[in-house]
C-alpha positions in Angstrom: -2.1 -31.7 -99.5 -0.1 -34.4 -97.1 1.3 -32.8 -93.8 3.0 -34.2 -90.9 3.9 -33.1 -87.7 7.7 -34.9 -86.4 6.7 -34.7 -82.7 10.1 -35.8 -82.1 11.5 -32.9 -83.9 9.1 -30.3 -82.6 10.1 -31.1 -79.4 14.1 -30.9 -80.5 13.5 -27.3 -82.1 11.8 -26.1 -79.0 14.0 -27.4 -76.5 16.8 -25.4 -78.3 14.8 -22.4 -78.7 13.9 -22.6 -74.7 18.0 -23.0 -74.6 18.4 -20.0 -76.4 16.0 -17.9 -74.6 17.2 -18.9 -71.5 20.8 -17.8 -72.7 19.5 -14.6 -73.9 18.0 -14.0 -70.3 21.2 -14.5 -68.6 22.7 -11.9 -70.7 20.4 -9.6 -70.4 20.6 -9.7 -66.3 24.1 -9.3 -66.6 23.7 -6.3 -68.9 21.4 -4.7 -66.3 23.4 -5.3 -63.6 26.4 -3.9 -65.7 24.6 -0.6 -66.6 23.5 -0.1 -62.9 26.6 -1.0 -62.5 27.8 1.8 -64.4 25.7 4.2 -63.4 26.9 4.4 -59.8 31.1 4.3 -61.2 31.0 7.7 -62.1 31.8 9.0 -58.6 31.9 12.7 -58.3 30.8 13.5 -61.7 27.0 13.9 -60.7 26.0 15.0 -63.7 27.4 12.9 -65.8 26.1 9.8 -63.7 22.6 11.1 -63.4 22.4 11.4 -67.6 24.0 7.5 -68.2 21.1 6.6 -65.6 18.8 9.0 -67.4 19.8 7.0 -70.5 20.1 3.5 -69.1 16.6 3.6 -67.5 14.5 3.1 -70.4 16.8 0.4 -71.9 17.6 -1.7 -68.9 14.9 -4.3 -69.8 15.1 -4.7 -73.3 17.3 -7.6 -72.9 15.0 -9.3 -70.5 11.6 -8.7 -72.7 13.1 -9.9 -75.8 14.0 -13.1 -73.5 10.3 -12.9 -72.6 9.5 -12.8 -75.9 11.6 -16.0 -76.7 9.9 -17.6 -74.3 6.1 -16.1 -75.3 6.8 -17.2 -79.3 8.4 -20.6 -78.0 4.9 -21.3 -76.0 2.6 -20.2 -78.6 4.2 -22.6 -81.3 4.0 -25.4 -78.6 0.1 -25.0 -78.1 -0.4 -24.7 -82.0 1.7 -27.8 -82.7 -0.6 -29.8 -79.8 -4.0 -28.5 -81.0 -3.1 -29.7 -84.5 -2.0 -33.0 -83.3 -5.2 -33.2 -81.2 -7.1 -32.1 -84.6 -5.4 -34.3 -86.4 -6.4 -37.4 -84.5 -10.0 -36.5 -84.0 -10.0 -35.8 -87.7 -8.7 -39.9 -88.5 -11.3 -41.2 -85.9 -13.7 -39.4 -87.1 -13.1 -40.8 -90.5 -12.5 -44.2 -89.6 -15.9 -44.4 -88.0 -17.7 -43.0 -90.5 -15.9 -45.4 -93.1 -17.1 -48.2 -90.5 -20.6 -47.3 -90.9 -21.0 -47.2 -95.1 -22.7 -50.4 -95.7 -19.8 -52.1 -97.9 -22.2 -54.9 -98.6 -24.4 -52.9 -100.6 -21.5 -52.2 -103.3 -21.7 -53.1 -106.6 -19.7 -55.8 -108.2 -16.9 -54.3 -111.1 -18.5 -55.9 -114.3 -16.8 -56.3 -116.9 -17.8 -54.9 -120.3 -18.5 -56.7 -123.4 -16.0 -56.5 -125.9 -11.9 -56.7 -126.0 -10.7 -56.4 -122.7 -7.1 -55.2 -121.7 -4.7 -57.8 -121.0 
């Protein structure tokens, strides 16, 4: 099984994720600041402004942890992509010097068998 790893890619794909996350965060703060926002706009109607912020509370940071989360998912494929890379390359030195040290000399000659040979 063949593999390779397009550093230059990689590096593409997360720098458009990071984009994207960072897009995601900046809606999200304006989505907080909206709801608080909000929240306070309903003026004399107490009760009505105390159940948006009863409602608003919990939610007011999903924006910003799915950003997070962007960010988190972003990292994690970064450090897998470098440990590979780094496996990869101790992996082909760690063949190349073992093929260094198999005495070649030793090897048979090919001989060739009696009889018709292909042409």
């Amino acid at each position: 099984m063949a593999y390779e790893i397009d550093k230059g890619q990689l590096h593409a794909v997360l720098i458009d994720v990071a984009a994207d996350g960072q897009s995601l965060q900046l809606a999200a703060q304006d989505a907080r600041t909206a709801g608080d926002d909000a929240a306070r706009r309903f003026g004399s109607a107490g009760t009505v402004s105390a159940a948006f912020s009863r409602f608003w509370a919990p939610r007011d940071d999903v924006g910003l942890r799915a950003a997070s989360l962007v960010f988190r998912k972003a990292e994690s494929l970064s450090q897998a992509a470098v440990a590979l890379i780094e496996a990869d390359g101790r992996m082909t030195d760690s063949a190349t010097a073992a093929l260094r040290r198999i005495p070649a000399s030793f090897a048979p000659t090919a001989a060739r068998r009696p009889g018709p040979q292909p042409e």
